[in-house]
Each structure stands twice: as C-alpha cells, then as structure tokens.
N, C-alpha and C positions, 0 to 999 in steps of 0.2 A: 488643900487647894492651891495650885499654883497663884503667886500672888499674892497671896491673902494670906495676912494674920492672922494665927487662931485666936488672939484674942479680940479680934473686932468681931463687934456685935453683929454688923451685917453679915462677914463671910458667914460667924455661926447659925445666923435666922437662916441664911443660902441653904446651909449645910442639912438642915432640917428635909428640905422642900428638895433636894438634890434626888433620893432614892425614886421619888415618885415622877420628879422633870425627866430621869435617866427614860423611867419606864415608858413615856407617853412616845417621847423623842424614839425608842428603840421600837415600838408598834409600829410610830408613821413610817418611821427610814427603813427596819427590817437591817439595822446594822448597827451594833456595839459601840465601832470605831466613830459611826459618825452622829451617831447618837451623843459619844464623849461631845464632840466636837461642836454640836448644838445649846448641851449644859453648860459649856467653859463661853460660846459666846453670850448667854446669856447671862452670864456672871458677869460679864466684860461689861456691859450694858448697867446693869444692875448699878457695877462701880463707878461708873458715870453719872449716875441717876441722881436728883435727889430723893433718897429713899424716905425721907417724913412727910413727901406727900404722897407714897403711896398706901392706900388705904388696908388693900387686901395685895399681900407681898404673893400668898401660894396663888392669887388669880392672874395677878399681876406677871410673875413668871411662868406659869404653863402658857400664855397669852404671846407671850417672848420666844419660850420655844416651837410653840406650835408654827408661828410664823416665821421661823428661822427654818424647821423642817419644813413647810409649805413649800418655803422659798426652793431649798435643796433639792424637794422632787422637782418642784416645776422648770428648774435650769439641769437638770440631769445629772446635778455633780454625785448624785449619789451612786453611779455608776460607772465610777473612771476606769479611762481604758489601760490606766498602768499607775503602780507597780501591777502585777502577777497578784499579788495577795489581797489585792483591792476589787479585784475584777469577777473575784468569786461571793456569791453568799456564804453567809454563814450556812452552816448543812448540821445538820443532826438526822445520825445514818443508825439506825438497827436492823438487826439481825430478824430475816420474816422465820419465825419458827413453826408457823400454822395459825397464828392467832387470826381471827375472824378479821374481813374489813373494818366492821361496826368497832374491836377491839382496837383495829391499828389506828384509825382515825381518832379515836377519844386520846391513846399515847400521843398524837401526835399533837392533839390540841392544849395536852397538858403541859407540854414543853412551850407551847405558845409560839411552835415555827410552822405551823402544818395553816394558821391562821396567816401568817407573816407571806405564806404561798399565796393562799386567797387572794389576799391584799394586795398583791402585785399586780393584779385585774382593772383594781379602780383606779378612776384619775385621781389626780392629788386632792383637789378637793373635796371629792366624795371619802377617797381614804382616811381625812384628816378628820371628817366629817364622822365619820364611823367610829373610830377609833377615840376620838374625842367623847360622844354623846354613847355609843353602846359599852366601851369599856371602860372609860375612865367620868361617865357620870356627867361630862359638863353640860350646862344648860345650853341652848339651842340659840341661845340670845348671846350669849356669849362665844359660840363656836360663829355665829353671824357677823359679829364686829371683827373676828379675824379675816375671813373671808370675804368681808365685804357684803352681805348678804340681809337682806332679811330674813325675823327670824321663820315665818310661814317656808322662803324659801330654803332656810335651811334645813327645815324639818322635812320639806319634798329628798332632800341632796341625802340624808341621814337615810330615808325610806329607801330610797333606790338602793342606796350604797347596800341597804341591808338585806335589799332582796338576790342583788347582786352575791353575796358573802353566802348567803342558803343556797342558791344554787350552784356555786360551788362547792359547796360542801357536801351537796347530794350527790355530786359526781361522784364523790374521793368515796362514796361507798360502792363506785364503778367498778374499784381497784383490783378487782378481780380479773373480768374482763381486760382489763388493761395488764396484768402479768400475763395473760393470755398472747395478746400482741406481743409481747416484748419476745416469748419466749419463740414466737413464731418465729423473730426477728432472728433469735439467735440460732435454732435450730438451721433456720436457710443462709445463713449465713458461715458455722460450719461445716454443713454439705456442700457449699460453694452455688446454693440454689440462686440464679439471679434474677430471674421470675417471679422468684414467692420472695423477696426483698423488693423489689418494686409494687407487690401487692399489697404490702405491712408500711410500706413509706408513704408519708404525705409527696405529692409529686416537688412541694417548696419546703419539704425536709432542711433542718438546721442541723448541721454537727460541727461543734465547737470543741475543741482538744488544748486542753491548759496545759502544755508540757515547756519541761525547762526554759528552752527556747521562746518560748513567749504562748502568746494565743493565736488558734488558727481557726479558721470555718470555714467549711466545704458546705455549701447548699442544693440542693436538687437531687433525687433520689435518684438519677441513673450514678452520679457523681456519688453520693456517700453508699449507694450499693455497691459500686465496686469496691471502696475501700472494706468495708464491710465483710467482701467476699475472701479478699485476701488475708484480711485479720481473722476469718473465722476459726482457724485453729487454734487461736489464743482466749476463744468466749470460754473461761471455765474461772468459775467461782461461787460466791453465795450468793443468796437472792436476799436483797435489802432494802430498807424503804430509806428516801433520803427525803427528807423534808414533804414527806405523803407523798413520795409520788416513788415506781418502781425502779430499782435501781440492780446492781451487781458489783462485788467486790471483789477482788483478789489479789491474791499475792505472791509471791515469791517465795522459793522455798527453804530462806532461811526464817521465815516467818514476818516479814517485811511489806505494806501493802506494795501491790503491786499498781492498779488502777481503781477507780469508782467512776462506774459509768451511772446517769439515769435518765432516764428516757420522760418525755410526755407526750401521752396520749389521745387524742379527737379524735369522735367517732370511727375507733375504730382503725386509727391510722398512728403511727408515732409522726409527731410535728418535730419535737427535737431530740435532740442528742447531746450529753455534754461527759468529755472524758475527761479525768484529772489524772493525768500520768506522770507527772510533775515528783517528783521525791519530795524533796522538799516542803512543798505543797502539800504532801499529804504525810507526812511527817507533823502537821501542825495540828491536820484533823485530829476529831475525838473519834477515831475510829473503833467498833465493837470486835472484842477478842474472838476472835477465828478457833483460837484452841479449843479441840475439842467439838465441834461442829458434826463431825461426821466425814464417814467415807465418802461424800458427795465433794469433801472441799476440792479435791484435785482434777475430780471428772468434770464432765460437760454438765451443765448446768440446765436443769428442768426447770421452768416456772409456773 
C-alpha cells in the first residue's frame, strides 16, 4: 500500500478488508481505476483517524467507501471526458457462437459486467442502495446512515432499485430481437439503403466514435444514416456481445482488431452507437481470438 508500512498494524487490519472495499467500490462505480482510487482514499482517511475508537473497522470502511463512491457518481467524475482511456467502460466482448440468450445472459452475469450494465439505469442512490443491501448483505440501517435516510425509507430505495435491476434483465433476454435490428442496421447500410437506416434508427440516435484523434458524436439519425451509408462497405466482421448488449468486431488482415462497434437497442430502434477505432485503445482490450472462426470472418456479417 502506498504509504504504509507493512509492519503497521492498521495498514495490515486495512489490508484484510481491502479485497471486499475493492469489490463494493467496483459494483457502485463499474470501474477498476476508480474503484482503486475510492480504496486508497479511504485509507487516507483511515490514517487520520483515531482508529481505537473505531469499533467495527470492516463497517466502518465499507461506510467510507460507500460515500466516497456516492459522492463520485453524484458529481460525474466517474465519467471524465479525457484521457481517451478514461472515457470508455470497461467491456468484456465474446464471441456470439449460437449460445442461447438465456446462456449469454447468465456468461454475462458471471463476469459481473452484464449486472455493472443494468446499473448504469439507477440513480446513485438507488445503485448504492442495491448494490450494498442485495450484493454485499449490508443492513438497511446502515445503508440509511450513508445516505441519509431512513431505514423504512431505505428499504422503499432498495425495492425500487430491485425492481428496476429485473427488469432490465428481462430485456437482456430480448437479445435476440435486438441482433435482429442491428443486423437490419447493417445490411442497409451496406446496400447503401437510406430508408431502411432511418427505419432501424431512434430519430435522437447517439454515435459516438473513440478514435485516435480524440472522441466524436454525431446525433440524429438522418446525421448517423448517412455516415452509415458511406461506411457500409466496411460492416464485415463477427458478431459479439460486449457487456450484453450486441456488438461486432473486426479486423485487419494482418490479424490486428480493426474496430468494435455495439449498438443499444429500444423498442425496436438502436438509440446508440459507439465505435472504438482507436489502435491503441483496442490494443489494450481483452479482446476474443478471431482465429479460426470461420469463413464468415472476412464476409458481410449476418446477425
């Protein structure tokens, strides 16, 4: 731990309670980096403290980080607009090989990012709220002294939050349907169709494009159908899930990705679009090995 002696007895108690502070901190934020950066100010805190009057140290610091993360969603730092490598999610992309929805959903919960999606829905209180009391056990009286609440109403904030988290989930076994748009998306888009892109676009469509150069977003679907229509001879790769939701990869043929695009879907319309064309960027991803895929890698892409 930066700072800290390993033979002091607090950093070591810290150090104990660190694996489970990382976890809570990484649910609420949905990021690694700032998950770190929640744990280390809690320590900060901690080393200030006088630690003999605190009674229960592991209540005591989830309590610390919980409202260090509250704090982070609620001023938006957890989504700065620069560097480049701060501006993206983390993603966890696989390769769709036929597995059922029902199947890709549970892969996706197992990783615990397909959940990290959901979550993105609720406000910060409800997500801290959820996330505290359904994953990680805290009592409701104690998720209320963070927030301020009581505990009757925290156990309202907890409920919503959870009905909220199911119904999302019941979408994400929509996913079918929704590779269905996407694929509409892409076929009219290679035909240069600009009709049937404006039929598949939400009319306040979001496409956002991470490349070198920085980040860019074009909004409104007469606006990303053109772009769309121009790129269409370039939609050819695999079909992939990136954090449950559908996506496509490709690459270059020195075996290099090329981009990862993924779409999201409402009723029936894609609302966004986000490209990572970035090398670099996707140099860094965990992306899934291409080789060996099949004679579909270098054609147009069916979904």
């Amino acid at each position: 731990m930066s700072g800290a002696h390993p033979a002091d007895p607090l950093a070591e108690a810290f150090e104990t309670h660190r694996a489970r502070l990382t976890a809570v901190a990484h649910r609420v934020l949905g990021s690694h980096a700032d998950a770190d950066d929640a744990v280390q100010e809690a320590w900060l805190r901690l080393s200030r403290q006088d630690a003999d009057g605190i009674d229960n140290l592991g209540g005591w610091l989830t309590t610390v980080v919980a409202r260090i993360s509250l704090d982070l969603l609620r001023s938006g730092r957890t989504r700065p607009t620069v560097p480049l490598d701060d501006q993206l999610p983390e993603l966890t992309v696989t390769l769709d090989d036929g597995s059922s929805p029902e199947e890709l959903v549970a892969l996706g919960d197992s990783v615990g990012l397909a959940l990290l999606t959901v979550l993105d829905s609720l406000r910060p209180d409800e997500r801290l709220a959820f996330v505290l009391h359904d994953v990680f056990a805290v009592p409701h009286g104690e998720i209320g002294t963070i927030l301020g609440r009581s505990t009757d109403a925290t156990k309202m904030l907890t409920s919503r939050a959870r009905r909220k988290v199911r119904a999302a989930r019941r979408s994400a076994s929509d996913r079918q349907q929704q590779r269905e748009v996407v694929g509409a998306f892409l076929a009219a888009a290679r035909e240069g169709r600009f009709e049937r892109l404006l039929e598949v676009l939400h009319p306040e469509v979001e496409f956002t494009v991470h490349a070198p150069g920085g980040r860019f977003v074009t909004i409104g679907a007469t606006e990303v159908a053109g772009r769309a229509r121009v790129a269409g001879g370039a939609a050819h790769g695999h079909a992939v899930t990136v954090n449950g939701r559908p996506g496509v990869l490709a690459w270059n043929e020195d075996g290099t990705p090329l981009s990862l695009l993924t779409f999201t879907v409402a009723d029936g319309r894609i609302t966004e679009i986000t490209a990572v064309v970035d090398p670099a960027e996707l140099a860094l991803m965990d992306l899934p090995d291409l080789s060996g895929t099949g004679p579909c890698e270098r054609g147009p892409l069916t979904l």
